[in-house]
N, C-alpha and C positions, 0 to 999 in steps of 0.2 A: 499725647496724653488723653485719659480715658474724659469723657466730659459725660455728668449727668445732666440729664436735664428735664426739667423740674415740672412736671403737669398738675400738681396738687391733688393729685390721687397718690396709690400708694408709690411709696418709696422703700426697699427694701432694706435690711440692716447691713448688706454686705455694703452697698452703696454710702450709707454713713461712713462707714469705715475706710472705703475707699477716699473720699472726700478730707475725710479728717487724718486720715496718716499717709497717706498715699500721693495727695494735693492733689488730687482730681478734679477736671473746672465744671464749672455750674453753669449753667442757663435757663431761663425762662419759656415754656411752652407758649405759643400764641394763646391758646388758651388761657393759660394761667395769667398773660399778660392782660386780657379781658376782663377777668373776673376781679385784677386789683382795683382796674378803671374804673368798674362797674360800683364798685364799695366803694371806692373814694368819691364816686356820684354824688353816691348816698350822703357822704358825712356836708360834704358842700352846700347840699340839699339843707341839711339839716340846721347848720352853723348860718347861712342866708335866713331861715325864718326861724333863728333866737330859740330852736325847744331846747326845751332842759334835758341835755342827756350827760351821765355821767364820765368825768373825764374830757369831755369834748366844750361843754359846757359849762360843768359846773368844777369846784376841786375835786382831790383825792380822800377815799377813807372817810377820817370826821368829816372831812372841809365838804364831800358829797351836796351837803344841802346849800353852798354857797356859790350862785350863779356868780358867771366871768364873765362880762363885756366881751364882745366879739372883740375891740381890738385890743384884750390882754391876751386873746386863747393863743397868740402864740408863744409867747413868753410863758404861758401856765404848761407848754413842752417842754420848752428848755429845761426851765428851773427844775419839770419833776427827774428829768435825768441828774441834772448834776446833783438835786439834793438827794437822790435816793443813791449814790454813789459812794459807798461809805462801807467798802467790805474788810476784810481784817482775814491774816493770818497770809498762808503761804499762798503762791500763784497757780492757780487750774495749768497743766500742760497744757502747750498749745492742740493737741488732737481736742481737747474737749471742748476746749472757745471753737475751733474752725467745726466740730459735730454740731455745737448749739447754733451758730451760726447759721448754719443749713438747716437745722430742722426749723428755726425762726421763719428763715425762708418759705422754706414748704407751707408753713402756715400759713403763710402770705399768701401763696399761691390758688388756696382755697378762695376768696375772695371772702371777708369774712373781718376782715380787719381795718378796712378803711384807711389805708395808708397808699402813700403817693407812688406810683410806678417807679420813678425816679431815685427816691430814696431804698426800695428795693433791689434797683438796678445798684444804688450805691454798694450796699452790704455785698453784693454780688461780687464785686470786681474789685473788693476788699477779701474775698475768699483767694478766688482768682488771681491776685496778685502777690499774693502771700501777704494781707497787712491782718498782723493778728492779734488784736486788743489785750491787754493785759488786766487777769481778772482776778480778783482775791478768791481762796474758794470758801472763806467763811461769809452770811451773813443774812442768808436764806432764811426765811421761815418757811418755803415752800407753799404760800398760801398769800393768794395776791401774787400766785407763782411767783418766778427767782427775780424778786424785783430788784436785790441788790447787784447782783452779779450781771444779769442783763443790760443794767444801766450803767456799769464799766466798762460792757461790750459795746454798747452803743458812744458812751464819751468820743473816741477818735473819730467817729462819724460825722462828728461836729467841729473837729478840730480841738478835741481836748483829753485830758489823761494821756496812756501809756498805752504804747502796740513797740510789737516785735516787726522788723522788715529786714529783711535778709541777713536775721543773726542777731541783730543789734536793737534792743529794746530804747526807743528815744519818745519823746512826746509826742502825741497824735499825729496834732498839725504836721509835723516833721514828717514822720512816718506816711500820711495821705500825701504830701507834696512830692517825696521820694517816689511812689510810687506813682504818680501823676494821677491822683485820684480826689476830683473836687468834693467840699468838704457841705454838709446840708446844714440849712436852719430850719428843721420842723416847723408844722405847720399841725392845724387842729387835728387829734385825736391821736398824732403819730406818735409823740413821745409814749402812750398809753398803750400803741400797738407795739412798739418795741422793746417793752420790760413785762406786760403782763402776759405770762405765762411759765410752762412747766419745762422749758427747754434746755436750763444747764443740770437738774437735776435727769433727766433721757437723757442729755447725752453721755451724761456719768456713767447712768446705769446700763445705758443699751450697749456702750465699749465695754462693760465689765461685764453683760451680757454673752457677748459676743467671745470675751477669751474665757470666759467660764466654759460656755461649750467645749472649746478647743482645750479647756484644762480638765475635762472629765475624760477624753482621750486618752492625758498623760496618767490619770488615777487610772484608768483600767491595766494600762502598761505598765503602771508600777505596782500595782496589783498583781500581776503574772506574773512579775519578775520576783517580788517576793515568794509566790508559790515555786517556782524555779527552786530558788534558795534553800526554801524552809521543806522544798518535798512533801509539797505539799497536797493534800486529799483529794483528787480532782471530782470523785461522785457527785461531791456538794454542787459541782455547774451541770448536773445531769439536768435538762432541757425539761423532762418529766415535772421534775422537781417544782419547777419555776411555772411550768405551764397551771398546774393547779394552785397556784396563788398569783393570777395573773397581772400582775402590778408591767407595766410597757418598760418601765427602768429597768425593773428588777431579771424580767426575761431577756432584755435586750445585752445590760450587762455579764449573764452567763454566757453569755452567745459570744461578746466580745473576747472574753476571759478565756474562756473553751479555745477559740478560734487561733488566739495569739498561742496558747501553750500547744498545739498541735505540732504530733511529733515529737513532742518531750519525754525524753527518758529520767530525766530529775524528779517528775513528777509519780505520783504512786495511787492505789487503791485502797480502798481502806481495808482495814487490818494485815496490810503492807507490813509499815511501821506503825501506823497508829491506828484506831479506830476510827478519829474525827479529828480534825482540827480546831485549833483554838478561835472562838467568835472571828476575828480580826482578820483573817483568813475565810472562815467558811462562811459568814456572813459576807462577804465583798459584793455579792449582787444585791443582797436587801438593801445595802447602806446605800451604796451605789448608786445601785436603784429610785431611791428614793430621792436622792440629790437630783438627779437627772428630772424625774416626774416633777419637783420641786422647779427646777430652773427653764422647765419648758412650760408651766404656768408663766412666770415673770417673762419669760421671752411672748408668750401672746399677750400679756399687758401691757409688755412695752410698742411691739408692732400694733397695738392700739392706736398708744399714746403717741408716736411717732406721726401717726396719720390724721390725728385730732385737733380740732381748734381749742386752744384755750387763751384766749382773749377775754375780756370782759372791758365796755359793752360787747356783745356782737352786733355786727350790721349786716340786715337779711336785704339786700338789693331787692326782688323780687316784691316785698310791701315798704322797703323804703322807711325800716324800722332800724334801731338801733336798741338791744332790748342787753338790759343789764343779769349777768347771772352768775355763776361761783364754777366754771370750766377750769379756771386757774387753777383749781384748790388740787393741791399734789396726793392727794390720800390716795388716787388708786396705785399711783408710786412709789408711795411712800411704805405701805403695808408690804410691796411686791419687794421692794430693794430690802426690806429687813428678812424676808421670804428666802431672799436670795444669799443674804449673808450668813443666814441661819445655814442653811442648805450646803453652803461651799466650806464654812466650819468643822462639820460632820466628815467630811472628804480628806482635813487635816487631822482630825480626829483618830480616825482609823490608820491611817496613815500612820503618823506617831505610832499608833502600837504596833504596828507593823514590823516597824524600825528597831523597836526594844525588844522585839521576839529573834530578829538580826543578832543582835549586839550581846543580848545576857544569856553566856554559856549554861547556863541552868536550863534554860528554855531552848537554846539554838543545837548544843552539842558541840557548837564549830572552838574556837578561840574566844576567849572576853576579850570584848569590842573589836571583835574582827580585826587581830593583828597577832602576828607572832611574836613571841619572846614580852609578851604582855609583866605588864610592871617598867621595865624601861622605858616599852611605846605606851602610850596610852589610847593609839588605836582611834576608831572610832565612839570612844566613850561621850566625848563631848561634842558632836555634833546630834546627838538625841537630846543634850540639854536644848539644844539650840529648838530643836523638834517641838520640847515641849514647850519650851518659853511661847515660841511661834503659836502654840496651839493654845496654849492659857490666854495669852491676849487678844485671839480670837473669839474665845467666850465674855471677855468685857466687849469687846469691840460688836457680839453678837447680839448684847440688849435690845429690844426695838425702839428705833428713835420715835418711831412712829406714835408709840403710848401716850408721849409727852403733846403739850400743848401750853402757847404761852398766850394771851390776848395781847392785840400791838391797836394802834389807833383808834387810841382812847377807846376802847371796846370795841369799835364798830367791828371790827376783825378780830374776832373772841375767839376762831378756832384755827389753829394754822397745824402742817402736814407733817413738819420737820423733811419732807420727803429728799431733797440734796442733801442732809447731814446724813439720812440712811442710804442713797446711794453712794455717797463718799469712805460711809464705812463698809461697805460691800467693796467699795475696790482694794481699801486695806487689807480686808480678811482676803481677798483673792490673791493679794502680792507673798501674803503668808504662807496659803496654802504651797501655791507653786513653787516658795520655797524647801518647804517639808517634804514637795517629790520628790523635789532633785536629790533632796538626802535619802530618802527612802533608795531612788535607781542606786546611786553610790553604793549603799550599803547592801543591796540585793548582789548588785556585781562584784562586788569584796568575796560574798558569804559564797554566792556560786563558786568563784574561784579555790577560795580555801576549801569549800567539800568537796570538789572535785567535777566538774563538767561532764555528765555520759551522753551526752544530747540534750540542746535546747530545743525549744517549738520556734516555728518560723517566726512567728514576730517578736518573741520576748529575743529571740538571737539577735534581730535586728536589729531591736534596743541597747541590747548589750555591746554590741560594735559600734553603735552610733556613741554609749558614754564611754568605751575604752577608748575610743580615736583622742578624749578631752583630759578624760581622768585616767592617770596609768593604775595599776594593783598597789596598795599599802603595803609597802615590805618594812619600811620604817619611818617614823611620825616626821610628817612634814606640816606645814603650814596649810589645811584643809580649805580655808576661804576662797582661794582661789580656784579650787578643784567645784565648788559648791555654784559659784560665780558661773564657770563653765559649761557646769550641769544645767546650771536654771536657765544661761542662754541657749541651749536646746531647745528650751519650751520655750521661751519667748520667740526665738525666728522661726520655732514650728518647724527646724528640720528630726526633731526625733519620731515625729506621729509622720512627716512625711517619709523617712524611711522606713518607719514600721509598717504603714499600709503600702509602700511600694512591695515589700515582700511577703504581708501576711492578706494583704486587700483592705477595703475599705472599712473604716469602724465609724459607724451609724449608731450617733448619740442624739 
């Protein structure tokens, strides 16, 4: 099994993902194991000659101005874990606890946070073993980063709350002991390095990152598959075109589009049949385009944030300071994941009308709702409701959470980031999107069939063989969900972009 391992420099996003879906084991660079020691010096240091630093010394938020006795600081851990443990609603999948988990790590690694070797080495071999915390995903304010969800994740480390261990979700203690993994009692400043930061919000958005890319793939291929369909104007990807409005999306997605319809006899010239296509169609590399330019902004803010300490205090070894500052505050995340949700929106957007220019004989030519003997079948009529539905509750879903702000501890904390409720609704709008493709491929491969096939281009073919093997041709209405079902597990194993670039080459998004 692959094993990363951890130097507290960069770490790449394939590597989260490997980590987090793949259960890839982690370990600690000698280095990295250095620079924990070296920061835990410091807090020692500091906790020995009584200064007042926050969290270490003194409480949390309001309580800031209320020094702890050295022999309460460790109980001032404990307690702030279990009290700040209080999330609500449904459970994060486990890829996202085991990605927050690691990027926690990684922080660690920097040396930066003042926490004990050992209790790193805990969390580690809580990865490693598969003991995976069980975490609500409401309760974030993103600011004082994910202090609620963090301190769920940390509970079993103690011996307390709920982890999954080989299947079976049972109470911490249980789940550490199964796993033969002894359980900690913090000590100064850890509890504070183990919930303050930006980590279950990254790792939301860097996995929904990550298959965004890999979902702008399937929009370009479903995009060519429509032009297939609809015979559609191929000029509009003339290379010319795109060069003088040089947007990197916008050129690259012509390129993609051109590339996949190559060798298409379906496709035509203009004043073929028509002069130009409808926006939805010959707009495909603006829109496109822009989504892409859009999601490869949040992808360098996230491979920021991934490599970033957000801790507060920080502890600088080198002057033996422990200096308090707002690293937590999720706003560069927070703006980027509504960036992102806007951005993947748009993708279903065009989509959807993609789909209606399929289905509505007035616009297509072909059959209403792509079926024969229409009125008995009803064809593909109501899987475009579905299209739209998908697509309207992406625009509530699209708001930015970001805007909002609530003041929590008794003011002191007057601005928070919302930045996890906006990466969480990025992953929604992403679960939509990818289902609007899969209707859109369906409905491209009906509309080809019924007008008749005189040559496909290499890769929209390859597309088309990869959803004939799942989905057969509508000759008569059957039960669609499971045809839908099929399609979308295309895109989710990523065998439909792997056979289309095995026969059309690589698509460079």
């Amino acid at each position: 099994m692959e094993r990363v391992v951890i130097t507290g420099n960069e770490i790449a996003l394939k590597q989260i993902v490997n980590v987090a879906r793949q259960g890839a084991n982690v370990s600690l660079s000698p280095s990295a194991e250095e620079n924990i020691i070296k920061s835990r010096g410091v807090v020692n240091k500091l906790v020995e000659e009584s200064r007042v630093v926050y969290g270490v010394t003194t409480g949390f938020g309001m309580f800031s101005e209320k020094f702890i006795e050295k022999e309460f600081t460790n109980s001032l851990q404990k307690n702030l874990i279990i009290s700040h443990a209080v999330g609500a609603g449904d459970f994060f999948k486990d890829e996202v606890v085991r990605a927050a988990m690691f990027l926690r790590i990684n922080n660690f690694a920097k040396g930066y946070s003042g926490i004990r070797l050992e209790t790193v080495q805990t969390l580690i071999r809580m990865l490693n073993e598969g003991v995976t915390p069980v975490v609500p995903e409401k309760g974030s304010l993103g600011a004082s980063g994910d202090l609620v969800p963090l301190a769920h994740m940390v509970l079993p480390l103690l011996g307390l709350g709920q982890a999954k261990y080989k299947g079976q979700v049972m109470d911490g203690k249980d789940a550490m002991a199964a796993a033969g993994i002894p359980t900690q009692e913090l000590t100064q400043k850890e509890g504070l390095a183990l919930i303050n930061g930006t980590q279950f919000m990254t790792a939301v958005g860097a996995l929904a990152v990550y298959d965004a890319l890999e979902l702008l793939k399937v929009a370009d291929i479903a995009a060519a598959m429509s032009f297939e369909a609809q015979n559609g104007v191929i000029d509009s990807l003339d290379a010319r075109m795109h060069q003088i409005r040089p947007h990197k999306g916008q050129i690259d997605t012509a390129k993609i589009v051109s590339d996949l319809l190559k060798g298409s006899k379906n496709v035509t010239r203009q004043g073929e049949i028509r002069v130009q296509d409808a926006y939805s169609l010959r707009c495909t590399p603006q829109v496109h385009g822009a989504s892409k330019d859009a999601i490869h902004y949040v992808l360098d803010k996230v491979e920021t944030e991934i490599d970033s300490v957000t801790d507060n205090p920080v502890v600088f070894s080198d002057t033996q300071e422990a200096i308090s500052g707002g690293n937590f505050h999720g706003q560069p995340m927070a703006l980027s994941f509504d960036f992102l949700g806007i951005a993947l929106a748009e993708i279903a957007d065009i989509s959807e009308r993609r789909i209606e220019r399929m289905v509505n004989s007035a616009l297509s030519g072909l059959p209403s709702f792509l079926v024969e003997r229409g009125g008995v079948n009803s064809g593909y009529m109501i899987v475009q409701y579905t299209a739209a539905a998908l697509v309207s509750e992406n625009k509530v879903l699209a708001h930015p959470a970001s805007v909002d702000s609530i003041p929590s501890s008794a003011n002191q904390e007057d601005h928070v980031s919302m930045g996890t409720i906006a990466a969480r609704k990025a992953r929604e709008i992403l679960e939509n999107v990818r289902r609007v493709l899969a209707i859109e491929l369906m409905c491209a491969c009906q509309a080809i069939d019924l007008r008749g096939d005189k040559g496909m281009g290499c890769g929209t073919k390859a597309a088309y063989e990869c959803v004939r093997k799942v989905v057969p041709f509508l000759k008569e209405d059957r039960p669609l969900y499971g045809d839908i079902n099929l399609c979308e597990q295309l895109i989710i194993d990523g065998s439909l972009v792997r056979h289309v670039e095995e026969n059309a080459g690589p698509m460079h998004v």
